[in-house]
N, C-alpha and C positions, 0 to 999 in steps of 0.2 A: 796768142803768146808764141805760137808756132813759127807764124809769117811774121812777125819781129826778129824771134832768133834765126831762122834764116835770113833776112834783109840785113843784119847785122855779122853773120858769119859771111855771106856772100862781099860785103863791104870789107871787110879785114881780107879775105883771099883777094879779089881786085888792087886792093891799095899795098899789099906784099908782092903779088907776082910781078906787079908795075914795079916798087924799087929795088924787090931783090931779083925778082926773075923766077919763070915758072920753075924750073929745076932745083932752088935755094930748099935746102931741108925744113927752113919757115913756111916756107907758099904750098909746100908739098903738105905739112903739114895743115896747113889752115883750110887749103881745097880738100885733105880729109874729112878734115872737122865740118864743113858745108854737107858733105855728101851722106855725114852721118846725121846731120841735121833733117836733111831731106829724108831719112828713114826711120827716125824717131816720129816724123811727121805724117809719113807713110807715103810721100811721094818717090817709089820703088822708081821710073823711069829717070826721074830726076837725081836720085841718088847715085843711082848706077853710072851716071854722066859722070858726074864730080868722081866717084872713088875710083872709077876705071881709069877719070884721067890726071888723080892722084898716083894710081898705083903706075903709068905708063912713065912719070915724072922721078917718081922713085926708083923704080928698075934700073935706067939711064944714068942714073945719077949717083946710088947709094947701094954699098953691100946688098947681097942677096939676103942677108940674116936681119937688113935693118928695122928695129922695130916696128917700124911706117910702115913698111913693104908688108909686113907679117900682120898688122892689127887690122890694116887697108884690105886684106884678102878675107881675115876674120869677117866686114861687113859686105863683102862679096855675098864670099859663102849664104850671108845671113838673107841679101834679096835671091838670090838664085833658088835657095830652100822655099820661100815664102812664093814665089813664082814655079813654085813646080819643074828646078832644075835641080833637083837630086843631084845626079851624077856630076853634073861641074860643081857644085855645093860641097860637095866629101871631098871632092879633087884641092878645094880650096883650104878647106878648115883641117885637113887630114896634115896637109904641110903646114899649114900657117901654127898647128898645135907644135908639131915637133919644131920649129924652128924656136917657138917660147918657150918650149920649155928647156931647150940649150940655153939660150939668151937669157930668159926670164927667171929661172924655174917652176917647181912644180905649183908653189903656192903664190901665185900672184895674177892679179885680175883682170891682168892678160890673157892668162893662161886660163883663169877660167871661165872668162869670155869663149875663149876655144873651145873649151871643154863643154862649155851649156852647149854653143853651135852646131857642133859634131853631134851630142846625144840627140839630138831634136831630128838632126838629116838621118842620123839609123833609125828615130822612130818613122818617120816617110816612109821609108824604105822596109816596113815592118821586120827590121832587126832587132828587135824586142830585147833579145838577151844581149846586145852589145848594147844597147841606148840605156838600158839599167843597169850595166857597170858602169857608163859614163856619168849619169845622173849622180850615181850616189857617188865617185869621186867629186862632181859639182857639191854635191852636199859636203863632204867632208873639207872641199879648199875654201866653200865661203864660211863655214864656219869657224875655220882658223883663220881667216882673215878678218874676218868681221863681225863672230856671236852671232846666240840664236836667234838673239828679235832683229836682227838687221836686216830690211828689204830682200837686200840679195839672200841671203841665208832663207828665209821663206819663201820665196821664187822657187830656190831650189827645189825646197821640202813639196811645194805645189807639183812641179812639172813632172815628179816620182807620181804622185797621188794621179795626173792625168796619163801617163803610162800604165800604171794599174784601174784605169776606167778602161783604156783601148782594151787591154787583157781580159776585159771581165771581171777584174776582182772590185767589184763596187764593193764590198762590207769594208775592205780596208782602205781604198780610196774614203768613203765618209769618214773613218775615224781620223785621217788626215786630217781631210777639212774642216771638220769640227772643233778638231783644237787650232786650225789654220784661221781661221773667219775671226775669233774672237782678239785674237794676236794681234792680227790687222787691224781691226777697230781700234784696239788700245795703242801701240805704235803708229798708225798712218792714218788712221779718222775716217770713215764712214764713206766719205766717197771719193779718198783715193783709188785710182784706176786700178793698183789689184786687189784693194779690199773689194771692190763690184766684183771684179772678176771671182773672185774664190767665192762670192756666197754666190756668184750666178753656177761657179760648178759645186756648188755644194747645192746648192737645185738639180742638179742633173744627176746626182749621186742619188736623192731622193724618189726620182723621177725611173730613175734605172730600178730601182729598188722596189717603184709601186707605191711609195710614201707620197701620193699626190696631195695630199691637204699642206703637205707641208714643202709640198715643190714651188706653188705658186706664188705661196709669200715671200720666196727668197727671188723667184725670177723679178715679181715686180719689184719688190725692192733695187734690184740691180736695174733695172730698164727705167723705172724715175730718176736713179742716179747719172745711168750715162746719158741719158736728156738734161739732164742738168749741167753735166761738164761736157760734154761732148755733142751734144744736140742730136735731133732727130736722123741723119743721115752717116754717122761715122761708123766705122765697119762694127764697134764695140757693142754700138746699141744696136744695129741688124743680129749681130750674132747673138746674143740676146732676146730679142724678138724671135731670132728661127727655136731657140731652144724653148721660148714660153708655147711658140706654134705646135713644136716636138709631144709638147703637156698634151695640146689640145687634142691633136692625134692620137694620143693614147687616150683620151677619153672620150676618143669617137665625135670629138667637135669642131665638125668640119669647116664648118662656116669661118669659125673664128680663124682656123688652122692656115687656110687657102688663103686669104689676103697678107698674112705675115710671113709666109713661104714665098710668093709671086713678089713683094717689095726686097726681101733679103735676096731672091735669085737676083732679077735685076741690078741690085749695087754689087754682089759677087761678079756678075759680067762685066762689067762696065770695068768694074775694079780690079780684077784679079784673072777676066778672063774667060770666054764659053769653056775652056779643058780643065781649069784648074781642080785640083778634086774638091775645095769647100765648096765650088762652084754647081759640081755634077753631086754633093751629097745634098744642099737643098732642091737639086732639079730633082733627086731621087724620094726624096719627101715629098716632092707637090704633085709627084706620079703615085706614091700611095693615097693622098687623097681625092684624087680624080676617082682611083681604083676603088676607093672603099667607100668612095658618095655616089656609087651606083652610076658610073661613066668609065668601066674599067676600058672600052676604044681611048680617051682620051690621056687614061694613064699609061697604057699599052705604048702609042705610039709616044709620049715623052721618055720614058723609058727607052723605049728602043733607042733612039737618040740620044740619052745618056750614054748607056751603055757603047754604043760607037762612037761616040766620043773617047770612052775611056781604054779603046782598046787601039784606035788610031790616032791616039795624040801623044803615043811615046813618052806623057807625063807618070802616067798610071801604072795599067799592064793589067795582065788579067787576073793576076792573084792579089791586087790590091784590095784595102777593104772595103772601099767605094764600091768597085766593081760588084763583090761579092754581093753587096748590099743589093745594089742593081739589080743584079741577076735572080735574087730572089723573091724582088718584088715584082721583077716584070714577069717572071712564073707564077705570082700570084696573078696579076694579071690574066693572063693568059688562061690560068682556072676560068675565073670569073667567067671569061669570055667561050668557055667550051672549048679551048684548044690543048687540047688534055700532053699530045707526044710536045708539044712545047714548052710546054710548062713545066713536065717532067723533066724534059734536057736542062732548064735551064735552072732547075733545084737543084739538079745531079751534080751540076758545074760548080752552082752556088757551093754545098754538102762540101766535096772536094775538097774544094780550093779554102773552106774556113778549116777544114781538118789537115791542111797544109800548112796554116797561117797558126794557130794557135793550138793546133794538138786535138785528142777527144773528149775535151772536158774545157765548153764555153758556152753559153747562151745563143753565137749563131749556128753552131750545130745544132743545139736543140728548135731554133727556130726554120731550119732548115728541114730538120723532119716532120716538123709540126706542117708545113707547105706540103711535104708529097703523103702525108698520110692525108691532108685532106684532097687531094688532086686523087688520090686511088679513092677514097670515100668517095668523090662524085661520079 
């Protein structure tokens, strides 16, 4: 369906620029609509082509305020974020909001295209309290535009719910998606791509929680569904797959855990990139299980390489929460292995850096002392 809709948009942009010419406010738009095509579809390189040289077409041609200029930089924003370019990502949706909401106003699905955009690049960027003002503004404009059971309207309510997972508050993230999942069933049927999505994070609310009997039935459910719409290699059904492998690591079951981390790392590379952070979060996974199936050399040294990944690729930084994560498994690591003053450094860092990110009241704090009480115990 995908490669139809693009064959089909790519054919109207060719047969417009041809009679009206690339610069025609038609052709401009219709090489949008192709480049957005390609990013629904999730071909990020190919999209980027089209909107950049939508947006190069528009600039030349049309006011600085014109809507096409202003919705074109909206899907900028959107790959630059998704590729781990924060900074031109904000630089993009930061104007493209203020120009709609002159043009547009406050309540229109332009603007709250912007407005989802924008909250999602501060959560990257662990701006936590500016991405939950923006969210629940998203929450309040699709709900006036469009009521509670409307797609967009529960998108919103979801992306609050995964805000309050990043933060820790799993009790209220679940009660989201508890009344989220059944919504979705009754409005969009069982295996629309976010009804999978919300009972796959309504598993990991469970799974966060320690509720494992009731984690697994919701992951498999989600991973027969996106095999069924999406087949075995699409990024839905990996991510998916890494969060069932998440279950298994937490129940110490390695075997199962190691093949569905090592197939989700490689389609994150390939796809997204060796620096991307979902990239280094299941490299940081497949380093805990190296470490905890009695092979802590071979989690130590991926690790290590995560981690310098994440502090020279200018995507991340060191207070990101990949990093952090890193940091503390490769000191666990490092336990393992008897290298006690490294291990300590890199909990110390870990400690920090989560008490800089989220204050002194989260779960990586406490997992962060939990590491150097046992590194002083040995």
């Amino acid at each position: 369906r995908f490669e139809r809709g693009i064959e089909n948009r790519q054919r109207s942009a060719d047969l417009l620029a041809g009679a009206l010419g690339e610069d025609h406010p038609d052709s401009i738009q219709a090489r949008h609509l192709l480049g957005r095509a390609h990013l629904k579809a999730s071909g990020y390189p190919e999209a980027r082509v089209e909107l950049e040289a939508a947006l190069e077409s528009a600039r030349s041609s049309l006011p600085p305020g014109d809507p096409i200029v202003l919705v074109t930089r909206v899907d900028l924003g959107q790959i630059d974020r998704i590729e781990g370019r924060t900074e031109e990502a904000r630089m993009h949706l930061e104007e493209a909001l203020a120009g709609l909401r002159r043009t547009r106003g406050d309540v229109h699905p332009e603007t709250l295209a912007a407005v989802a955009g924008l909250a999602r690049v501060r959560r990257a960027e662990d701006r936590y309290d500016d991405s939950r003002t923006l969210y629940l503004e998203r929450q309040e404009i699709a709900r006036k535009l469009h009521g509670e059971d409307h797609p967009e309207s529960m998108r919103a309510v979801s992306d609050l719910a995964d805000l309050l997972l990043i933060k820790g508050d799993f009790a209220d993230a679940t009660i989201i998606y508890e009344e989220l999942v059944p919504r979705a069933r009754r409005v969009l049927g069982n295996d629309h791509p976010r009804t999978l999505r919300w009972i796959s994070n309504l598993g990991m609310c469970y799974r966060l929680a320690g509720r494992f009997e009731e984690t697994r039935p919701r992951y498999e459910e989600a991973l027969a569904g996106w095999k069924r719409t999406r087949g075995g290699n699409h990024h839905s059904t990996l991510r998916t797959m890494s969060g069932l492998a998440n279950l298994f690591l937490m129940q110490q079951d390695y075997e199962s855990a190691r093949p569905a981390y090592e197939e989700a790392y490689d389609w994150y590379s390939r796809s997204l990139g060796p620096n991307h952070a979902d990239t280094l979060q299941v490299m940081n996974n497949l380093g805990q299980v190296h470490a905890r199936d009695g092979r802590p050399a071979e989690g130590a040294e991926l690790l290590e390489t995560a981690l310098a990944r994440c502090l020279s690729s200018g995507l991340i930084g060191a207070d990101h929460q990949v990093t952090l994560w890193v940091r503390s498994n490769l000191g666990d690591s490092y336990r393992r292995l008897e290298r006690y003053d490294e291990a300590m450094a890199n909990l110390n860092q870990a400690l920090d850096g989560a008490r800089r990110l989220h204050g002194d009241v989260h779960p990586d704090i406490a997992s962060a002392h939990d590491g150097l009480g046992r590194v002083l115990y040995d």
